[in-house]
N, C-alpha and C positions, 0 to 999 in steps of 0.2 A: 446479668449474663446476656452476650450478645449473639445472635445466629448469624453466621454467612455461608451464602452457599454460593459456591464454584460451577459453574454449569458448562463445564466441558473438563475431563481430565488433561491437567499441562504440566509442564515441565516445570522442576522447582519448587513445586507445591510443599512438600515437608520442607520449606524455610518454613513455614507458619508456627512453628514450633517457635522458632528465634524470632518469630515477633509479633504474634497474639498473645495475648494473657491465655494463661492454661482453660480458665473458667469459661473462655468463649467458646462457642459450638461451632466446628467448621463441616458444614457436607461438601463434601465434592463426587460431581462428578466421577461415577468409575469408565466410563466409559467413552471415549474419542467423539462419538455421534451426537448431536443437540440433544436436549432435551424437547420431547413435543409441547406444544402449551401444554396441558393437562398434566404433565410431567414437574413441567417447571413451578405452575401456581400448586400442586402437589408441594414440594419438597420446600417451595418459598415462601407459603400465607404466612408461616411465623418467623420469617426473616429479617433480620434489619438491616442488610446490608447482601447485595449481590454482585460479583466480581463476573461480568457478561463477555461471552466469549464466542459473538457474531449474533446473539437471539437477538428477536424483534421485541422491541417492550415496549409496548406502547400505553395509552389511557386503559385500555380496557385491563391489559394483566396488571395495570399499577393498582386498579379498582378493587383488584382481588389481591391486593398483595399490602393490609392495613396498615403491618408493625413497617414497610420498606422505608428507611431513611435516608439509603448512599446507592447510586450505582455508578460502579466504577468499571468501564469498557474498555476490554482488554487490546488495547490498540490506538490510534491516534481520531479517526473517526469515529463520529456521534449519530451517522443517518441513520440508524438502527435502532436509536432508541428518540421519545418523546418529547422532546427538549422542553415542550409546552406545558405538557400536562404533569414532569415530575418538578416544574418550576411551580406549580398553581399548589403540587402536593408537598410544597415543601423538601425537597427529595434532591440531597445533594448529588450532582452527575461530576463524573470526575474520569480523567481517560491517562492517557501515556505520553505525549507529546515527544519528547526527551529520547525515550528510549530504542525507539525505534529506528531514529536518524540515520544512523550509522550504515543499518546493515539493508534497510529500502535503498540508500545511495549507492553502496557495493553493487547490488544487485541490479540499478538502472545500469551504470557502468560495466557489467559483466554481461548484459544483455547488447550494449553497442558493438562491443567487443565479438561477443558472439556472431553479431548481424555483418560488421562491417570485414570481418574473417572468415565468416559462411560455415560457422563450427558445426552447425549441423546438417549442411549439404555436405560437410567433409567426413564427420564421422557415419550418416548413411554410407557413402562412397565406402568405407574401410569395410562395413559391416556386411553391403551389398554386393564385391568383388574384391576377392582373396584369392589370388595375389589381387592387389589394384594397380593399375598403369600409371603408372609414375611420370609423367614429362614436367619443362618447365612451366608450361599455364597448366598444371593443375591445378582448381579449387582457386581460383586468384582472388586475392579478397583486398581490403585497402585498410591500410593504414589509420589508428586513431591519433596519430599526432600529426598536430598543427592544424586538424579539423576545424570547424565551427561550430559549437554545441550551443545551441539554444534551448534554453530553458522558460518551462512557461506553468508560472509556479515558484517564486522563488522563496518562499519560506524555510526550515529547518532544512527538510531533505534535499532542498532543490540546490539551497544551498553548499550543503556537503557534498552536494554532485560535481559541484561548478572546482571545491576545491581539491579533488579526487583529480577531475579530468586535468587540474593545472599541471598534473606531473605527466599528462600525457602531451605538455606545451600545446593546449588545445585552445583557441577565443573562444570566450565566454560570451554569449548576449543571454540576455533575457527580458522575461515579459512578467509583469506582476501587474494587481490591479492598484498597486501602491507604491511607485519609488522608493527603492530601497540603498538611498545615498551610502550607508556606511557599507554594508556588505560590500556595495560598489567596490569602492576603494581598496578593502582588505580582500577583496579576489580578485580585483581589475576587471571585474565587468559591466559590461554596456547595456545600458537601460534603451529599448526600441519598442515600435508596436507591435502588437499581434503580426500586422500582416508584413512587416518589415521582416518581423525573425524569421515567419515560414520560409520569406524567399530566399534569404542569406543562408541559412543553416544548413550544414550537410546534415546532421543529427540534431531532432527534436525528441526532446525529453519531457513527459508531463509530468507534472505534481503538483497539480492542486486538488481541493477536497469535493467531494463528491455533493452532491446538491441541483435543485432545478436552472440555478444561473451558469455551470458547464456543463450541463448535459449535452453531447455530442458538441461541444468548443472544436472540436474538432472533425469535419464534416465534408463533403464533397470541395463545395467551395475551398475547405482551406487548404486541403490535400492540394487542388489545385495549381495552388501559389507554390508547393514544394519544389524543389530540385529533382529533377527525375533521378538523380542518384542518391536522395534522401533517403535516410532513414528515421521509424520513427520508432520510441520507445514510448511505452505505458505502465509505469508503477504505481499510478495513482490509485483511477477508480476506474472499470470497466464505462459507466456511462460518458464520461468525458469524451470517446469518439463513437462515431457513427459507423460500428463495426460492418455493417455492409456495405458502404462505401470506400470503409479500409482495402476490405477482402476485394474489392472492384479493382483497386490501384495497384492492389500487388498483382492480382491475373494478369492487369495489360502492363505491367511493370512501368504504372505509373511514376511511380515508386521504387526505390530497390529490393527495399526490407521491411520489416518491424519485428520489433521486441515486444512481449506481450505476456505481463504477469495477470492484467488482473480482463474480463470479458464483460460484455455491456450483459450479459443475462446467465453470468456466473452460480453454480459453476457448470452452468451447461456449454458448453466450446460446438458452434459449427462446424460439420464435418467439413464445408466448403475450406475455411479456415486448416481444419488441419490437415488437408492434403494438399496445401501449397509448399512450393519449399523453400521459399525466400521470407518465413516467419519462426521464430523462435517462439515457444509457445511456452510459461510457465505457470503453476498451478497455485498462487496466489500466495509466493514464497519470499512476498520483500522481507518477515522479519522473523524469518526460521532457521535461526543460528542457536546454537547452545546458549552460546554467550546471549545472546538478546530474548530469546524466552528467558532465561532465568532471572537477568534484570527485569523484565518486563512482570513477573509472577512476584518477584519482591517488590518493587515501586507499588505494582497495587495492593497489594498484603498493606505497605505502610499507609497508603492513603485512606484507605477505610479504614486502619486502625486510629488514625490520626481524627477523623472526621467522628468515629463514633464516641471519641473518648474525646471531642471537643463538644461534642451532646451531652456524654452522660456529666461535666463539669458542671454543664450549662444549665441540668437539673436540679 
C-alpha cells in the first residue's frame, strides 16, 4: 500500500477514486493555506509520493521524508522544489507541462486586451461617477488587431499565444533561446533578437521559466528599447522583470501599460504598483479555470499512480 498526500486542498480531487487503487492512502489537504514545514514532514515521513502544490522542498524536508519516491508539482514549474537533491535521492519529479497551456495563453491575451482597451480605467470610471459623462474620447483605448505581438518565450504557452492572437490578424515575432523553425511556419512567425522585438513590438508577452538566467530579462535597459505605446504583459514568473523599473516606466509613461499576473516578490504586490492606473494587476491566475484545475488534479493523480506502480513492478 502506497501513501500520497496532497498538500493544499484542490479541485478534482475525488477523481482519485477513478484512478488510485482503493488500498492506497490518500491525505489531502483540508484546508486552502500551505502546509508549514513541520506540518508537511508531519503528515509526509511515511509518504511515497507527494503531489506539491507551490511548497518548497528541498534537500533538508527530502532528508526527513525516507519512504518519498515521486514528487509531482502541481503546475509547469520546478523552482520550488530540489531538482538536485531528489535526483541524488532517487526521487522521481514530475510536473504538468500539457495542461496548463491553454488557459496561461487565454489569460496573457485577456490581459492585452485589458491593457490595450484600459478595462480598468473604464470600469473604475463606471464605479467612481454615476451617471458617468459619456463623450466621444471617452476611455479611448486601441485596437488588438494587426498589432505586433512579441513573444519572448516561445514554448507551449508562448506558443498558444501567438495562435490565439492570429484571429486577432496580429504579426507575430518572437524571441526564443532556440529557433523554433516548425512552429515558425505553422503560425507564421518571425524569429528576431531580444533587442529587435522590444523595438518593433506594440505588445510584449513573456513566457519563459523562472530561474537565475531571466532573472529581471527584463530591466531598465530593455524597457528602454520599448515603444512608448508599448505594452507589456507577464504570465510567466514574477522574477523575469525588474518590477521597480517597470513601476518607473509606467509613472513617466514610459510605457503605456502592463498586464501583470505573476510579481518579482509574490505574493506581496507594491502599493506604488497598485495605485498606478495604466496596470492590470492579477493574482497569479494563468491556470484557474474549472476546466484546467480539474485536468490538472487528474494528469497528476495518473502520474504518480503510473510512477508508483512502475516501482512496486520493478520490486
Amino acid at each position: 500500500m502506497y501513501k500520497i498526500v496532497v498538500t493544499r486542498k484542490i479541485p478534482g480531487i475525488e477523481q482519485a477514486e477513478q484512478i488510485l487503487p482503493r488500498s492506497w492512502q490518500l491525505w489531502v489537504n483540508p484546508s486552502e493555506q500551505p502546509l508549514t514545514r513541520s506540518e508537511l514532514i508531519e503528515q509526509a515521513r511515511d509518504a511515497d509520493a507527494i503531489l506539491v502544490c507551490d511548497d518548497r522542498i528541498g534537500a533538508g524536508e527530502m532528508a526527513e521524508l525516507p519512504n518519498l519516491k515521486v514528487l509531482c508539482n502541481y503546475g509547469v514549474g520546478l523552482d520550488n522544489l530540489d531538482l538536485q537533491a531528489a535526483a541524488e535521492r532517487g526521487i522521481a519529479v514530475r510536473n504538468l507541462p500539457d495542461e496548463v497551456t491553454y488557459s496561461t495563453a487565454e489569460l496573457a491575451v485577456a490581459l492585452m486586451l485589458a491593457c490595450m482597451r484600459r478595462l480598468g480605467e473604464a470600469d473604475r470610471l463606471v464605479r467612481s461617477t454615476n451617471p458617468f459623462d459619456w463623450k466621444p474620447t471617452i476611455i479611448i483605448g486601441r485596437n488588438l488587431r494587426r498589432k505586433t505581438l512579441g513573444i519572448i518565450g516561445f514554448g507551449r504557452i508562448g506558443q498558444k499565444t501567438a495562435e490565439i492572437a492570429k484571429a486577432f490578424e496580429m504579426q507575430v515575432i518572437y524571441y526564443n533561446r532556440t529557433r523554433k523553425l516548425e512552429a515558425e511556419q505553422r503560425l507564421g512567425a518571425e524569429y528576431c533578437s531580444l533587442e529587435e522585438l522590444l523595438q518593433r513590438a506594440d505588445i510584449v508577452s513573456l513566457h519563459v521559466p523562472g530561474g537565475p538566467e531571466t532573472r529581471h530579462l527584463i530591466g531598465a535597459e530593455q524597457i528602454e528599447l520599448m515603444k512608448p505605446e508599448a505594452v507589456l504583459i507577464n504570465v510567466a514568473r514574477g522574477m523575469v522583470v525588474d518590477e521597480q523599473a517597470l513601476t518607473a516606466a509606467l509613472k513617466s509613461r514610459r510605457i503605456a501599460a502592463a498586464g501583470l499576473d505573476v510579481f518579482e516578490r509574490e505574493p506581496l504586490v507594491t502599493e506604488e504598483l497598485t495605485k498606478l492606473p495604466n496596470v492590470i494587476l492579477t493574482p497569479h491566475i494563468g491556470v484557474t479555470t474549472w476546466e484546467t484545475r480539474w485536468a490538472m488534479t487528474a494528469k497528476a493523480l495518473e502520474k504518480i499512480h503510473h510512477e508508483l506502480a512502475r516501482l512496486s513492478q520493478s520490486d
